[in-house]
C-alpha positions as CSV (number, residue, x, y, z in Angstrom):
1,X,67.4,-34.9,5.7
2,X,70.7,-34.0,7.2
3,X,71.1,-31.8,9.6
4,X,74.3,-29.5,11.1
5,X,75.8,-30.8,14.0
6,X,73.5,-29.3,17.2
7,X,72.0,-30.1,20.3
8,X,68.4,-32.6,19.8
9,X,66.3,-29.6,21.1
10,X,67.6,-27.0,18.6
11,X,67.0,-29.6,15.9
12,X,63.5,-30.2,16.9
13,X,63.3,-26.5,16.7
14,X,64.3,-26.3,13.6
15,X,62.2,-28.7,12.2
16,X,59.3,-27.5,13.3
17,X,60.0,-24.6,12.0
18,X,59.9,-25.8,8.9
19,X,56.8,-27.4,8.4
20,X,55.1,-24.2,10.1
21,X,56.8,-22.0,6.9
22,X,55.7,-25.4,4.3
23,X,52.3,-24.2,5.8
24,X,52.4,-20.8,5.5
25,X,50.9,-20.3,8.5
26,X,53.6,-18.2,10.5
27,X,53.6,-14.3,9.3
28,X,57.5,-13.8,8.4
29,X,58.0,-16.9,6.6
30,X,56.6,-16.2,3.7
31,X,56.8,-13.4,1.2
32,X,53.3,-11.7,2.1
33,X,52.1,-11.7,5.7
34,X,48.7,-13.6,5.7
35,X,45.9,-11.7,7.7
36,X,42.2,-12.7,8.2
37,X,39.6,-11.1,7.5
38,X,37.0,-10.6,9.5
39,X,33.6,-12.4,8.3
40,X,31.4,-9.8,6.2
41,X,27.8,-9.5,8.6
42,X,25.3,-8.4,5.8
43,X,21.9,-6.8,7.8
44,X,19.0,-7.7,6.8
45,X,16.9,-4.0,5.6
46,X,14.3,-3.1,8.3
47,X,11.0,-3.0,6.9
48,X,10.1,1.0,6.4
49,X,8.4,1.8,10.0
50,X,5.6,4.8,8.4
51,X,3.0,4.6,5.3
52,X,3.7,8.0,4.2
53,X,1.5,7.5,0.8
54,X,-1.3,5.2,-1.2
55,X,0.8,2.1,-0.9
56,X,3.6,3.2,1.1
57,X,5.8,4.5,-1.9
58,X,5.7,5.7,-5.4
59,X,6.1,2.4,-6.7
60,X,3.1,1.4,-4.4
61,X,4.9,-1.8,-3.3
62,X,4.7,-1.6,0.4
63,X,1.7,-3.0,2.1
64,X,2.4,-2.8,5.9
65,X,4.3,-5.2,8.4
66,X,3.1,-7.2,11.2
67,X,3.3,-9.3,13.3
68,X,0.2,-11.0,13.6
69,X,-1.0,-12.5,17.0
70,X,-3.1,-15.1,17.5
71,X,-7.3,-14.5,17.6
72,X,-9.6,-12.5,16.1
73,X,-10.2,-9.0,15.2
74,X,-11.8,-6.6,17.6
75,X,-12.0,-2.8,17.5
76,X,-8.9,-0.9,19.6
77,X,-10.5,2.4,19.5
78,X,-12.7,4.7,16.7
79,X,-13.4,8.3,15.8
80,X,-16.5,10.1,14.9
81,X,-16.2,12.0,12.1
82,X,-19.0,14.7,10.8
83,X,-20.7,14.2,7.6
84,X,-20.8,16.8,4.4
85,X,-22.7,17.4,1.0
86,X,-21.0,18.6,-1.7
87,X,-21.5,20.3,-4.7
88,X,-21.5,16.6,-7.2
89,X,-23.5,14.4,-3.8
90,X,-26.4,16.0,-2.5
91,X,-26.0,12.6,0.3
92,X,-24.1,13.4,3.2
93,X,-20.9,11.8,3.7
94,X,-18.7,10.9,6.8
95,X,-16.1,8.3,7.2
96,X,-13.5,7.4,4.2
97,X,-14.4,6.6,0.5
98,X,-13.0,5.2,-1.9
99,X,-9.9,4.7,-2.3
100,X,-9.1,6.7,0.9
101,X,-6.0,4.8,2.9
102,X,-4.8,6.2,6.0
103,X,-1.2,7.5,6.0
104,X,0.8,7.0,9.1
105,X,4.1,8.0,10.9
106,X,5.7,8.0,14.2
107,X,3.2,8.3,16.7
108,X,0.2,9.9,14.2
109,X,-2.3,8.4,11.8
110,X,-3.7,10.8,9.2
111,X,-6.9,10.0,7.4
112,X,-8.6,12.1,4.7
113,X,-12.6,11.8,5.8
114,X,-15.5,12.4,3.2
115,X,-16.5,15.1,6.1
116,X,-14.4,17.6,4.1
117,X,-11.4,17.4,6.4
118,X,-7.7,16.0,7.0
119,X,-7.2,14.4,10.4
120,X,-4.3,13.9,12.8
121,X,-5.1,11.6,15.0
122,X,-2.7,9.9,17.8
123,X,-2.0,6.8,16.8
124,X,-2.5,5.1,20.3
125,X,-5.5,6.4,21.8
126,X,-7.9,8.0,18.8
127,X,-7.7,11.7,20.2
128,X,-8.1,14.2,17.1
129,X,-4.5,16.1,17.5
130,X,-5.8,18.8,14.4
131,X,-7.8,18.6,11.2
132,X,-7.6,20.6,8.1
133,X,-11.0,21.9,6.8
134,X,-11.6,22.2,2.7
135,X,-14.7,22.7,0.3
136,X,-15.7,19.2,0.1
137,X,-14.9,15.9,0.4
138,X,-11.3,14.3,0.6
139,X,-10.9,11.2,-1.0
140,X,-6.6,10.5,-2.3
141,X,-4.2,9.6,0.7
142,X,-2.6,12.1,1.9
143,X,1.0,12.0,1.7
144,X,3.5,12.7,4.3
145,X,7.0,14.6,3.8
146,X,9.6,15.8,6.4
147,X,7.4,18.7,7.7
148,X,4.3,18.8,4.9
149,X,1.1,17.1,3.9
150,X,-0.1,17.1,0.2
151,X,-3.8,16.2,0.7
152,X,-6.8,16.4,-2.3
153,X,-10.5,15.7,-3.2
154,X,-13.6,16.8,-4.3
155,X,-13.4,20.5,-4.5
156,X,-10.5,20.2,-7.1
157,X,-7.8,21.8,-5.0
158,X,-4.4,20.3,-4.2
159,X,-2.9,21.2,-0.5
160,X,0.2,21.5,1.0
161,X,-0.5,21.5,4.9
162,X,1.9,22.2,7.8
163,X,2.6,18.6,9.2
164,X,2.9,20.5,13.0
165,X,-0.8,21.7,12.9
166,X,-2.2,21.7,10.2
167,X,-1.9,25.5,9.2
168,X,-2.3,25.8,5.2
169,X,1.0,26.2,3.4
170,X,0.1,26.9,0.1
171,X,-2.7,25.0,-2.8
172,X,-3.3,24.5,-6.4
173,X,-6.7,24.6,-7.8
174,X,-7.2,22.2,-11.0
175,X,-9.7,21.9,-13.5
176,X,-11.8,19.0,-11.7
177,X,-11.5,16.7,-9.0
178,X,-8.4,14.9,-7.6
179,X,-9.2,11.8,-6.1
180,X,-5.4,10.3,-6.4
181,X,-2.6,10.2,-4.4
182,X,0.4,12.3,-5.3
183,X,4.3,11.4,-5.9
184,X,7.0,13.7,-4.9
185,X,10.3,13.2,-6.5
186,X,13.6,16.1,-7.2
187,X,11.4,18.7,-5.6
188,X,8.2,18.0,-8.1
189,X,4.8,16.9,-7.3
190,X,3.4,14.4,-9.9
191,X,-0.5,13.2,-10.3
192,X,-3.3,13.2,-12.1
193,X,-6.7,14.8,-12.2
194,X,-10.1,14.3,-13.4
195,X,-9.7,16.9,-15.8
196,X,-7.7,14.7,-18.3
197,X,-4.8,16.3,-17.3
198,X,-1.2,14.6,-15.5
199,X,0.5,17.2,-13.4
200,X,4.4,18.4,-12.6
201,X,4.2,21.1,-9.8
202,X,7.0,22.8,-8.0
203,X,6.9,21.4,-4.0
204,X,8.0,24.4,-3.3
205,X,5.4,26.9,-3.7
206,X,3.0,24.8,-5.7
207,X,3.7,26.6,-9.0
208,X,2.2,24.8,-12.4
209,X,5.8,23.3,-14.5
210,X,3.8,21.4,-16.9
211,X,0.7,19.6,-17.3
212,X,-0.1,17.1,-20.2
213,X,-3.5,16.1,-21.8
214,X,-4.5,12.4,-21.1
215,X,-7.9,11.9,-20.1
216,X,-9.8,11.3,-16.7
217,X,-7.5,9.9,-13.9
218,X,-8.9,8.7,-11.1
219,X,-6.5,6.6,-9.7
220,X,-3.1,7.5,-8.1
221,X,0.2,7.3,-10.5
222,X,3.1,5.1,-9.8
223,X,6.1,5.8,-10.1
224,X,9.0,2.8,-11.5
225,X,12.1,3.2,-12.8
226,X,12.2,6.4,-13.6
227,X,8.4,6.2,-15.6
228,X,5.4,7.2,-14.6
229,X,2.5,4.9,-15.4
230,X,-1.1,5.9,-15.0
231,X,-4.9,4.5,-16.7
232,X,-8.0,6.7,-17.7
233,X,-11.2,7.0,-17.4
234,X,-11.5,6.9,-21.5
235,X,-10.1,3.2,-20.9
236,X,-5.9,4.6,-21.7
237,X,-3.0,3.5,-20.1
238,X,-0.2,5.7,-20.3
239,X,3.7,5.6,-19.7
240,X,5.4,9.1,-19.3
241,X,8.8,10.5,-18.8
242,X,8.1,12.7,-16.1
243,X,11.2,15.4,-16.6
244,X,9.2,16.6,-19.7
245,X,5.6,14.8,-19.8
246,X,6.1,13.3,-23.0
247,X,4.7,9.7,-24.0
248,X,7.0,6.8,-23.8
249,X,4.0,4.3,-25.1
250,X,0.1,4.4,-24.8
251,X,-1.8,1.1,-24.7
252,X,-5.4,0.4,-25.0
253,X,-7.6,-0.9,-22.2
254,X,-10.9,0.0,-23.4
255,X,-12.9,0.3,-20.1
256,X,-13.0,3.1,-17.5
257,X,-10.3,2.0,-15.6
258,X,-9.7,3.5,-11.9
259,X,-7.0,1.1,-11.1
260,X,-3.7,2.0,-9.5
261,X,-1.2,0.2,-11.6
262,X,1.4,-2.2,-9.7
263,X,4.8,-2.3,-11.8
264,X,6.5,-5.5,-11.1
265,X,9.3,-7.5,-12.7
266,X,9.1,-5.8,-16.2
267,X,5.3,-6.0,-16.1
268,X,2.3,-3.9,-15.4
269,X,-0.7,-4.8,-13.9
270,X,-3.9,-2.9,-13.4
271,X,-8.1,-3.4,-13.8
272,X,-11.5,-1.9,-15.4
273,X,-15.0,-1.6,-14.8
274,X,-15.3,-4.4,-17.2
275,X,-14.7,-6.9,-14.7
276,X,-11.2,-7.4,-16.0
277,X,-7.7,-7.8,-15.2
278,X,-5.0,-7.2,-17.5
279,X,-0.7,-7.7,-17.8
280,X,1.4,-5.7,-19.8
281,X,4.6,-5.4,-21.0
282,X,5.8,-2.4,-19.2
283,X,9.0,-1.6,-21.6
284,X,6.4,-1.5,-24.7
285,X,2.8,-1.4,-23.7
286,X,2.5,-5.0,-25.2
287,X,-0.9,-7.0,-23.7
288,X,0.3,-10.3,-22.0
289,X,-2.8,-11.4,-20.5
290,X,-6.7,-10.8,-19.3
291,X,-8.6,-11.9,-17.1
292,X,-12.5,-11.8,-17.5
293,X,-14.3,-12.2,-13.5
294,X,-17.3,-14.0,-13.2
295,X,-20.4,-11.7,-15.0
296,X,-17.4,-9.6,-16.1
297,X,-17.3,-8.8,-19.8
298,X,-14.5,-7.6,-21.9
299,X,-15.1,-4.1,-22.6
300,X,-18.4,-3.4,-21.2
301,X,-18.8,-1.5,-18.0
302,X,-20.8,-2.3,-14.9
303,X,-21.2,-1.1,-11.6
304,X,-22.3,-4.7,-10.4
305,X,-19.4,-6.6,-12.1
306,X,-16.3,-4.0,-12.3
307,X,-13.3,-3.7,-10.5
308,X,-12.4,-0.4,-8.7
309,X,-9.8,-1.7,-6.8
310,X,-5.9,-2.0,-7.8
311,X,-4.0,-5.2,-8.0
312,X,-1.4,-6.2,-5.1
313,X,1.0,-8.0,-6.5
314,X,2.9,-10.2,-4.4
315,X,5.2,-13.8,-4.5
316,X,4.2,-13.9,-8.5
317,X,0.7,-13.2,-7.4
318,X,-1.9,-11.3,-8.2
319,X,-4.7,-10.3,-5.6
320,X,-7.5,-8.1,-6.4
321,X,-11.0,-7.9,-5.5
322,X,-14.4,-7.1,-7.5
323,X,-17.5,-5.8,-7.2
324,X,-19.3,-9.2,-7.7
325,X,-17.9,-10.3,-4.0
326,X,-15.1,-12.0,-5.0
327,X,-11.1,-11.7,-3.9
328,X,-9.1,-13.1,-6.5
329,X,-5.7,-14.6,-6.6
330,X,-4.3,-15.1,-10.0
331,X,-0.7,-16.1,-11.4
332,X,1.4,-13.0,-12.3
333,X,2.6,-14.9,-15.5
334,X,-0.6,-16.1,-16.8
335,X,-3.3,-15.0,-14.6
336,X,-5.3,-18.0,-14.0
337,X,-7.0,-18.7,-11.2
338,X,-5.0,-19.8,-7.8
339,X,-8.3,-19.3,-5.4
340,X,-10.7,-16.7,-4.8
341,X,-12.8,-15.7,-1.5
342,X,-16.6,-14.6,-1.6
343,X,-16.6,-11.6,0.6
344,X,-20.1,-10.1,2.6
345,X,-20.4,-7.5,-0.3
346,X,-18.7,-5.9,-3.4
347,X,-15.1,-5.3,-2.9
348,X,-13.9,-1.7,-3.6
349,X,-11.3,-0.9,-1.6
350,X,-7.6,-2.6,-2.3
351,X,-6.3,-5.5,-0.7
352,X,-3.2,-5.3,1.1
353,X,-1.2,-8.2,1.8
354,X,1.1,-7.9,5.0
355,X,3.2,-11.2,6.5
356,X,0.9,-13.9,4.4
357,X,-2.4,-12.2,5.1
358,X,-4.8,-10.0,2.6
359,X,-7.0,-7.3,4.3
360,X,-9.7,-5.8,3.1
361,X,-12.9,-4.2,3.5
362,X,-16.5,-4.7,1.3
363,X,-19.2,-2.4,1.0
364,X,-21.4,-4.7,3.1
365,X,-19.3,-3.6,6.0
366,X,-16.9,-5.8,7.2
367,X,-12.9,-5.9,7.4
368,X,-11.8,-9.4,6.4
369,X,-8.4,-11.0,6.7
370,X,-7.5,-14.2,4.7
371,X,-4.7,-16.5,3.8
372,X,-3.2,-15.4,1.1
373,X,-1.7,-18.9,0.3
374,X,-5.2,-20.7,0.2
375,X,-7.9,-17.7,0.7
376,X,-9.3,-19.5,3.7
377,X,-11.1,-17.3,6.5
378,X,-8.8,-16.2,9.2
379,X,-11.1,-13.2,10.5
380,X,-13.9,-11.0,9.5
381,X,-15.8,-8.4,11.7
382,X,-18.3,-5.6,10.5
383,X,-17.9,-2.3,11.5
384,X,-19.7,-0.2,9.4
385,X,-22.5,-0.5,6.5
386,X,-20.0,0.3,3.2
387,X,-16.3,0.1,3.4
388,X,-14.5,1.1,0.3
389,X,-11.7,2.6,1.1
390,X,-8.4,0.8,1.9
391,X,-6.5,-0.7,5.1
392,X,-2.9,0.7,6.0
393,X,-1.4,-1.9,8.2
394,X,1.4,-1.0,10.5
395,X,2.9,-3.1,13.3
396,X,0.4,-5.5,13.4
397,X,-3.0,-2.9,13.7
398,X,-5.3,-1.8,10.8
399,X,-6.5,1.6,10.4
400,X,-9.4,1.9,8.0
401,X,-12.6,4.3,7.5
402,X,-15.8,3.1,6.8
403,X,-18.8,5.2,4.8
404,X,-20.8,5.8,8.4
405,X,-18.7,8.4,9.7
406,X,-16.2,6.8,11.7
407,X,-12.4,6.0,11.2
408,X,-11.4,3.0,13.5
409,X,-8.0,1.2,14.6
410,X,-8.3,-2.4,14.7
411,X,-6.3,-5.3,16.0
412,X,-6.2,-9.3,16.5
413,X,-6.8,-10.1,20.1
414,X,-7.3,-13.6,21.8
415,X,-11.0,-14.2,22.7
416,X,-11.9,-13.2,26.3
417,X,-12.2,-16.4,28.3
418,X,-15.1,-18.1,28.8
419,X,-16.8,-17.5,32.3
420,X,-16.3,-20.6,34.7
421,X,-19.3,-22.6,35.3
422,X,-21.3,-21.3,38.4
423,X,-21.8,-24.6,40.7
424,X,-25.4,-24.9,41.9
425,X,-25.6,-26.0,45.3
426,X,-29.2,-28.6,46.1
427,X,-31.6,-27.1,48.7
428,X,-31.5,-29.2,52.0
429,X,-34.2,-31.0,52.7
430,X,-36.0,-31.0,55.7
């Protein structure tokens, strides 16, 4: 290259000014001035920090967060609850039954007792903060908005509660009992009853917008993608548009079926008193797949063999327990068998499964938590002689009821260390 006729230093210059423009590297010597920008940071979401409702949402897909320490599960503190007979069980009951989860926010735990009453509890310590007293028994999770409660049971009434304390804003009376958990969504309260009928009432002042004929429902609704899905009693599932109530598909189970149904990847999920899981196709109603228990048999109820629990559906797995001991985990595609766990007594109460770990209670009266990769034993401790309600798990601690009155906060704690070995000294002799 030739160069005009200047000093070495201004021709070094210039040269390197050169290849610095070749490069683009130097704003000004090209067309457009090249700026960086600064590297994207993408959050990972918080898990939610409350369990406001059965499951945690209306899609009932949150189960609870951890962590998990090290050692085994001991008892942080309990309540004493009262005991009630109602008009349908001459028995008195106390406690939580089934399906009965705990809702919890900030620093309060909320726990609808068979005793007949709502209670806010401090989350910490156990001390009642208020409690809400109906006809008879509560059984569906209450759930928690901004400043109400929506709480139900046995003497067929809906509630709206002040969350503050407790004070009764408003409630619905239905046909029968309401032993599921409601779903608030655009100002409207969904659910359904034991009088056959699904529900849409106004949150507002608990005014009736619609209610459709569908046959018993004893277990909560969910709520996915804009459709509500829900099973019967009479051995229906349903899927409804909720805006109107009309039927998007029915499909056939053909055993009372209590089940929650879990809605997951374009497929639903839910069990009978038959003993039997089932998948289907949650666009049409389609059956994909059942799943006959041991002593279970396809369409033929039994209290021994069936299933009132709802399926947790997790990792492309399926985890449900029965009333013949077993927890099962089965494939979400075909639902075989990946292992299953023989509890202490039938399995009621739903199983859920929090940082690789399924909880859950049996009526014999233990909490147990296992591996939900193999179903090995990580801890089990009785507390009570018939657990079927379900665990909420928050921050590592389990709040559960148990049929003998009391409601009790549990954690995993290292064992207490072994006492040192006392040295014994020989007597002189003389």
């Amino acid at each position: 290259m030739h160069y005009p006729s200047c000093p070495r230093g201004a021709r070094r210059f210039f040269l390197f000014i050169l290849i610095v423009c070749a490069s683009g590297s130097l704003i000004g010597c090209t067309s457009k001035a090249v700026t960086e920008k600064p590297p994207v940071v993408v959050e990972k979401p918080k898990p939610p920090s409350a369990v406001p409702m059965w499951l945690g949402n209306g899609e009932r897909n949150f189960f609870g967060t951890g962590p998990w320490p090290e050692g085994q599960l001991r008892v942080v503190w309990e309540v004493e609850t009262g005991f009630m007979s109602g008009r349908l069980h001459k028995d008195p009951w106390g406690g939580t039954s089934w399906p009965g989860q705990p809702s919890i926010k900030d620093d309060r735990v909320y726990f609808p007792s068979a005793d007949g009453n709502v209670y806010c509890i401090n989350k910490n310590d156990g001390t009642v903060i208020w409690k809400f007293k109906a006809k008879d028994s509560f059984k569906a999770t209450p759930v928690l908005l901004d400043d109400k409660i929506l709480a139900s049971g046995l003497d067929h009434h809906l509630y709206c509660i002040n969350a503050k304390d407790g004070s009764l804003i408003w409630d619905y009376e239905t046909g029968f009992e309401v032993d599921g958990s409601t779903i608030v969504s655009d100002g409207k309260i969904y659910f359904g009853g034991e009088d056959h009928n699904f529900y849409c009432l106004n949150l507002a002042d608990g005014k009736l917008i619609y209610k459709v004929l569908v046959g018993s429902v004893e277990g909560s609704i969910t709520m996915k993608d804009g459709r509500v899905y829900l099973c019967t009693e009479e051995g229906d599932m349903f899927c409804i548009n909720p805006p109107d109530g009309k039927f998007i598909w029915k499909a056939r189970i053909g055993a009372d079926s209590d089940s929650t149904p879990a809605v997951v990847s374009g497929f639903v999920y839910t069990a009978a008193e038959d003993g039997v899981v089932r998948c289907y196709k949650a666009d049409t109603g389609e059956l994909v797949w059942n799943f006959v228990t041991e002593g279970g048999h396809l369409n033929v109820a039994s209290e021994h063999i069936g299933i009132w629990a709802s399926p947790i559906v997790v990792n492309n797995r399926v985890y449900i327990g029965a009333s013949n001991h077993y927890m099962y985990c089965l494939s979400a595609d075909k639902g075989e068998v990946i292992w299953k766990y023989k509890a202490h007594g039938p399995i009621w109460g739903t199983g859920p499964v929090v940082d690789g770990r399924v909880v859950f209670g049996d009526k014999a009266g233990y909490i147990n938590m296992v591996s939900a990769d193999d179903g090995k034993l990580i801890s089990d401790l009785k507390i009570g002689d018939n657990i079927n309600s379900t665990p909420a798990v928050l921050d590592g601690r389990i709040y559960i009821g148990a049929f003998n009155g009391k409601l009790y906060c549990l954690e995993l704690a290292p064992p207490p260390p072994s006492p040192s070995p006392t040295a014994t000294v020989a007597p002189k002799r003389r």
